[in-house]
Backbone bond lengths (Angstrom), bond angles and torsions (degrees), N, CA, C in turn:
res aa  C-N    CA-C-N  psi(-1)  N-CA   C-N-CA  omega(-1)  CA-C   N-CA-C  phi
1 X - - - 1.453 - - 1.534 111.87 -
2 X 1.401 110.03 -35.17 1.466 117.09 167.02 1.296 124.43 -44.06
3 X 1.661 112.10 -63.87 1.056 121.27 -167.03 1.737 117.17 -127.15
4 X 1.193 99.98 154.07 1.475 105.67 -160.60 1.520 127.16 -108.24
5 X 1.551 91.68 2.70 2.107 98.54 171.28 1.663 79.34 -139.18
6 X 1.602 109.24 166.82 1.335 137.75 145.95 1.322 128.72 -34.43
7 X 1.051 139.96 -46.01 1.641 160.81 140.66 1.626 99.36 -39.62
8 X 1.310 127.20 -60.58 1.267 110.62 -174.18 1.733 119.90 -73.85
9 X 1.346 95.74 -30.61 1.716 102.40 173.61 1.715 109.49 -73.98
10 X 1.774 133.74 -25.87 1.095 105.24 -175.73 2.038 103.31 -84.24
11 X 1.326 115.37 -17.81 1.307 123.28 -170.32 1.821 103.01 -68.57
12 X 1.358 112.17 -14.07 1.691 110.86 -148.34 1.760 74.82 -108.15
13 X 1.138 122.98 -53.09 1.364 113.48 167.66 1.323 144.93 -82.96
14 X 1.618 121.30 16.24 1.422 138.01 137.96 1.782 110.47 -69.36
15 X 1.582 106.00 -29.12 1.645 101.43 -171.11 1.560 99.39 -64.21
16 X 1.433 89.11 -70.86 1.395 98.01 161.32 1.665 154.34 -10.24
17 X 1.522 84.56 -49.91 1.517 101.58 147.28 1.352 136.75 -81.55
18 X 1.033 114.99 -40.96 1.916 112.45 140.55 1.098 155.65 -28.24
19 X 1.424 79.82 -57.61 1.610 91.33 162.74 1.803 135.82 -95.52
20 X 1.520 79.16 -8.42 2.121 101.60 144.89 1.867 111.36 -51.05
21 X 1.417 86.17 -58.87 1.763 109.99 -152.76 1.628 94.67 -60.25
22 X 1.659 118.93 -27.71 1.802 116.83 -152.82 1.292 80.46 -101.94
23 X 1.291 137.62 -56.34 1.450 134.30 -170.37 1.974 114.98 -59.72
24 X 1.168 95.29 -27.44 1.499 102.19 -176.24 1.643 115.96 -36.91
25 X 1.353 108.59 -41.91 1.642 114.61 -174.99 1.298 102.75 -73.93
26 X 1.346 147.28 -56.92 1.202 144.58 156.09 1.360 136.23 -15.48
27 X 1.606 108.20 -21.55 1.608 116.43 -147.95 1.594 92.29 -88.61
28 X 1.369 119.61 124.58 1.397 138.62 176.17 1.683 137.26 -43.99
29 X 1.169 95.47 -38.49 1.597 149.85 -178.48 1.743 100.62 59.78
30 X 1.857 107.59 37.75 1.394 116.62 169.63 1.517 110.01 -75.69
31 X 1.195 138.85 1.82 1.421 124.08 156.59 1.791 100.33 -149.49
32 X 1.628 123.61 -169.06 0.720 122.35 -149.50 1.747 98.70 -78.17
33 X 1.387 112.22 -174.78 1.448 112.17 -178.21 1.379 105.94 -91.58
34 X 1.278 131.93 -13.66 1.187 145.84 -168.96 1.574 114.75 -70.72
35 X 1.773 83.82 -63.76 1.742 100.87 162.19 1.421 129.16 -62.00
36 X 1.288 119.20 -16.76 1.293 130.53 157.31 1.291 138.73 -72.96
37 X 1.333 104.83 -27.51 1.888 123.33 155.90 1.398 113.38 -71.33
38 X 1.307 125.75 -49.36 1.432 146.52 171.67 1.404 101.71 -37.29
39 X 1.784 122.07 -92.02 1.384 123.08 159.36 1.483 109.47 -17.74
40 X 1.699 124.13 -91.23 1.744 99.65 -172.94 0.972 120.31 -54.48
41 X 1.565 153.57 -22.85 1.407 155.93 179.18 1.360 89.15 -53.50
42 X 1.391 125.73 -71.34 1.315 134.06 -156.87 1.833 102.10 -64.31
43 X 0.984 109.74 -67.25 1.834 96.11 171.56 1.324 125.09 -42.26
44 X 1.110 118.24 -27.93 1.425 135.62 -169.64 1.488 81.62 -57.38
45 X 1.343 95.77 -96.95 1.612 119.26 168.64 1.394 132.20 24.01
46 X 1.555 95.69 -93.90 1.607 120.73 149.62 1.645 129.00 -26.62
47 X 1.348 92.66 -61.82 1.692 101.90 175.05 0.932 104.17 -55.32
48 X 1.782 130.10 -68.93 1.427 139.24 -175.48 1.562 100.66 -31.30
49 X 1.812 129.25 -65.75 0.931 131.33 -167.90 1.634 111.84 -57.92
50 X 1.187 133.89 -44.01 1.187 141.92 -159.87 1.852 99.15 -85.40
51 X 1.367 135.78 -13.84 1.089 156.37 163.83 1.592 100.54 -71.47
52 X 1.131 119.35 -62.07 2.054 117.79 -161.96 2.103 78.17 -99.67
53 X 1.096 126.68 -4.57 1.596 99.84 177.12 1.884 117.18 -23.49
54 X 1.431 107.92 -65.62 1.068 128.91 -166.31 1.785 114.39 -57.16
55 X 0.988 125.67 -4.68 1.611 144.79 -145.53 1.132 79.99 -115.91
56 X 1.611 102.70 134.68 1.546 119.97 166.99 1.350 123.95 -63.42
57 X 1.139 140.39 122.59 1.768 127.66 176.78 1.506 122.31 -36.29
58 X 1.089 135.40 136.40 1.161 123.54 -169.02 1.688 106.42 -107.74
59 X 1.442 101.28 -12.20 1.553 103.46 -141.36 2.125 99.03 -160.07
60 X 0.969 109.01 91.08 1.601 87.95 175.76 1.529 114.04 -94.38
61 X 1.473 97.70 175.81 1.379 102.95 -163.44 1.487 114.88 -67.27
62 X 1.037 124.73 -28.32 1.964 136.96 167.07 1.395 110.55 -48.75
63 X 1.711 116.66 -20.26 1.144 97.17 171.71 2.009 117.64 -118.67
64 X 1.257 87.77 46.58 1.406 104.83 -166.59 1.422 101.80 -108.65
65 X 1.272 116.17 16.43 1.998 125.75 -156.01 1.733 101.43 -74.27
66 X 1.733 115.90 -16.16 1.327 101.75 175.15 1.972 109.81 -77.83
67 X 1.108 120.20 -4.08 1.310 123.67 170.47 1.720 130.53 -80.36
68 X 1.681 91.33 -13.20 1.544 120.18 162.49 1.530 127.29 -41.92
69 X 1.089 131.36 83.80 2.000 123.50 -169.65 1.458 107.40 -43.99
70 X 1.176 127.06 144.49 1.158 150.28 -153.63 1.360 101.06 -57.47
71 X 1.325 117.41 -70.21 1.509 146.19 171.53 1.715 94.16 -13.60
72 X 1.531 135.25 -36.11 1.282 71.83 -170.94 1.730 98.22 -117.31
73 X 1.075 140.48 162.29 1.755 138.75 -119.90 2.019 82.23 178.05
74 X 1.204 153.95 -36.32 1.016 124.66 129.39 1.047 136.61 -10.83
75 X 1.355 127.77 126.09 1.496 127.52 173.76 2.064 125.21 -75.27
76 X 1.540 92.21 -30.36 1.464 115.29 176.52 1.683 103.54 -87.83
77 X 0.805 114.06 -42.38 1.746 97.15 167.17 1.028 124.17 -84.65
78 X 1.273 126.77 -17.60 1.363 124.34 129.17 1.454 149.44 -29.64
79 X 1.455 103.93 -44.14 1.313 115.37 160.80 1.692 118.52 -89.65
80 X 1.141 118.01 -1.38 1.735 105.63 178.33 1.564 78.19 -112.94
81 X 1.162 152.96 0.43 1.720 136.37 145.14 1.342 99.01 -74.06
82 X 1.467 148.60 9.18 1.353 125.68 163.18 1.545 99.27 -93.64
83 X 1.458 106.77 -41.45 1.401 112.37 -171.08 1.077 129.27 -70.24
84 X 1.425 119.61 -19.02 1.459 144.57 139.45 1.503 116.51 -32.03
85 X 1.461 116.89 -52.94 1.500 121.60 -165.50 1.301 85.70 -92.79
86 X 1.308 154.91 -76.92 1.425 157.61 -174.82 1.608 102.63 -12.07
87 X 1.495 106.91 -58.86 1.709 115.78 179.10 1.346 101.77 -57.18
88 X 1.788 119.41 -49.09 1.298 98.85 -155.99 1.881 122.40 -58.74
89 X 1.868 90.46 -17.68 1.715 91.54 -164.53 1.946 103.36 -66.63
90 X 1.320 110.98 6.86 1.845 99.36 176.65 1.053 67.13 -112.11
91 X 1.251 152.82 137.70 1.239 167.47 117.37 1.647 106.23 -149.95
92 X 1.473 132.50 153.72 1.316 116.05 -169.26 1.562 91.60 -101.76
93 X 1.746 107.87 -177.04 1.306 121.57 -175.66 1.655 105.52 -67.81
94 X 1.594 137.05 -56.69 1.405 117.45 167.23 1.582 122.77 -63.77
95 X 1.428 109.85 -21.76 1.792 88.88 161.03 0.906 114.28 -72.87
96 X 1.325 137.49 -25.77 1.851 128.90 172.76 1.075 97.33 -53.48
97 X 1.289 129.73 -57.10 1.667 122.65 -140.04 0.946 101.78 -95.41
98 X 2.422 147.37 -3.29 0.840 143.01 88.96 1.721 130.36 4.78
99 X 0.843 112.06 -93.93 1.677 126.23 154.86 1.428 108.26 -16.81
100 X 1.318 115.62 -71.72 1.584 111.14 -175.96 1.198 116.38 -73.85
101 X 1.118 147.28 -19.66 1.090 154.78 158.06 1.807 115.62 -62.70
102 X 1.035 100.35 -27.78 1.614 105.50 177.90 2.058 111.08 -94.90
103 X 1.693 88.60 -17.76 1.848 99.90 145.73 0.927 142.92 -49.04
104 X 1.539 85.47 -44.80 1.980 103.21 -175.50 1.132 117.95 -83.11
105 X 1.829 107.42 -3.20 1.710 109.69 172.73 1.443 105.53 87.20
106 X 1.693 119.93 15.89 1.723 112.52 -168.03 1.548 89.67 -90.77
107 X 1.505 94.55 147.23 1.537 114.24 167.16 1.887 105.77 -39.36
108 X 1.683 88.70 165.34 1.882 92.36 165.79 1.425 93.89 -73.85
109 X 1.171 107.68 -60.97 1.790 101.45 -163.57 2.101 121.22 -54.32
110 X 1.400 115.80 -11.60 0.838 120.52 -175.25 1.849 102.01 -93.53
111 X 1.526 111.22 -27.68 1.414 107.33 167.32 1.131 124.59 -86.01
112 X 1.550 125.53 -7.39 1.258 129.79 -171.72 1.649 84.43 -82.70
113 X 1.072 129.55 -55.51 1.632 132.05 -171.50 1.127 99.47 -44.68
114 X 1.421 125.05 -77.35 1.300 123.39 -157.13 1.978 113.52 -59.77
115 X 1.726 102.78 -13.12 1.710 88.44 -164.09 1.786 71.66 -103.99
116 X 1.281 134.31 -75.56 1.398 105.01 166.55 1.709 70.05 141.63
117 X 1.113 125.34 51.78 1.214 146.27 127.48 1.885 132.86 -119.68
118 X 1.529 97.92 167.69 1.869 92.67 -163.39 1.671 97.02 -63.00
119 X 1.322 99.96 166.16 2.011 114.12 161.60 1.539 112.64 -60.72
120 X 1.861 126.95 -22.39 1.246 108.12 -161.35 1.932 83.91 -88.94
121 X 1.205 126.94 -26.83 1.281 118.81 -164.68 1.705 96.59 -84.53
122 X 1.233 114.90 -21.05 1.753 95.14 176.95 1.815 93.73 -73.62
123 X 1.018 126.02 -26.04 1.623 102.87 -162.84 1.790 98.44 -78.94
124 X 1.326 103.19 -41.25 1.671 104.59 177.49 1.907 105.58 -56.42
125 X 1.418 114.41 -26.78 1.747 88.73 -177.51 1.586 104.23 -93.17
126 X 1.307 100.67 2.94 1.592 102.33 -158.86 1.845 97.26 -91.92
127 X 1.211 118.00 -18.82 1.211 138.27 -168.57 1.711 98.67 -99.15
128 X 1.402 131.13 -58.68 1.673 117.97 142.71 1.649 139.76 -32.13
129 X 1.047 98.24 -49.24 1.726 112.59 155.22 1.338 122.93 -47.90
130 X 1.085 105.87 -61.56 2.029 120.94 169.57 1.505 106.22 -51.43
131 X 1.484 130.37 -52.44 1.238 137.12 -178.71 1.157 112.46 -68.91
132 X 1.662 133.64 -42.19 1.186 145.29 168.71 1.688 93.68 -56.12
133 X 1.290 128.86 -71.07 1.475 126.49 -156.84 1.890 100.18 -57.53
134 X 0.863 112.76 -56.44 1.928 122.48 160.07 1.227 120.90 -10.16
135 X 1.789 116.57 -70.11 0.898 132.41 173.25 1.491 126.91 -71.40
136 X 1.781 105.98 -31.19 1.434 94.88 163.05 1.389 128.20 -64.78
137 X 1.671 103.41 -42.57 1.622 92.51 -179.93 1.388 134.18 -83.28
138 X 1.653 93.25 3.44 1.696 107.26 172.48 1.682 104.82 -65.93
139 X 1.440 111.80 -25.80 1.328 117.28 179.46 1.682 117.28 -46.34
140 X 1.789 90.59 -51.04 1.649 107.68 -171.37 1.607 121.80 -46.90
């Protein structure tokens, strides 16, 4: 969701790994290790994004369809998964990383940790997000 060619996704996840590797001595072991990769993954992220903000797109997400899981072979669910990603690009950088995280199937309370807000406010942005994604593709 970060990044939008191959080159930018293996560079965003070498940072990433770095800055795993420098933070590692620091790490508290006050929540899980999972949620602790998550959090730096997610800063990583952000920064990276707020760094290339200014950079022309090279690549949008509609044409990213070979990253698509197999499963779906429909042509119509196919197309409201383009329209899906199309919405997501007005979406901001913590509603993405909201959003993807609610991909991965993680609890509220396990995303509220990692973004470092409560569970009742992830379900309230997570419930804005849904309405936001709605309205964008009602656009289409």
């Amino acid at each position: 969701m970060y990044c939008r060619d191959l080159d930018g996704r293996e560079d965003l996840f070498q940072e990433i790994v770095i800055q795993l590797w420098k933070a590692f001595p620091k790490f508290r072991h006050e929540s899980k290790v999972s949620t602790w990769v998550y959090q730096i993954a997610l800063n990583v992220a952000i920064s990276d994004l707020r760094k290339i903000k200014r950079k022309p797109i090279s690549q949008s997400l509609d044409e990213l369809h070979h990253d698509i899981p197999d499963w779906i072979s429909d042509s119509a669910q196919e197309e409201k998964l383009q329209l899906l990603y199309k919405a997501m690009e007005y979406l901001s950088s913590v509603e993405k990383a909201l959003l993807m995280l609610y991909f991965e199937e993680k609890e509220n309370e396990e995303i509220a940790d990692i973004m470092g807000i409560t569970a009742n406010n992830v379900r309230v942005k997570m419930t804005r997000i849904r309405e936001k994604l709605r309205t964008e593709i009602g656009r289409k």
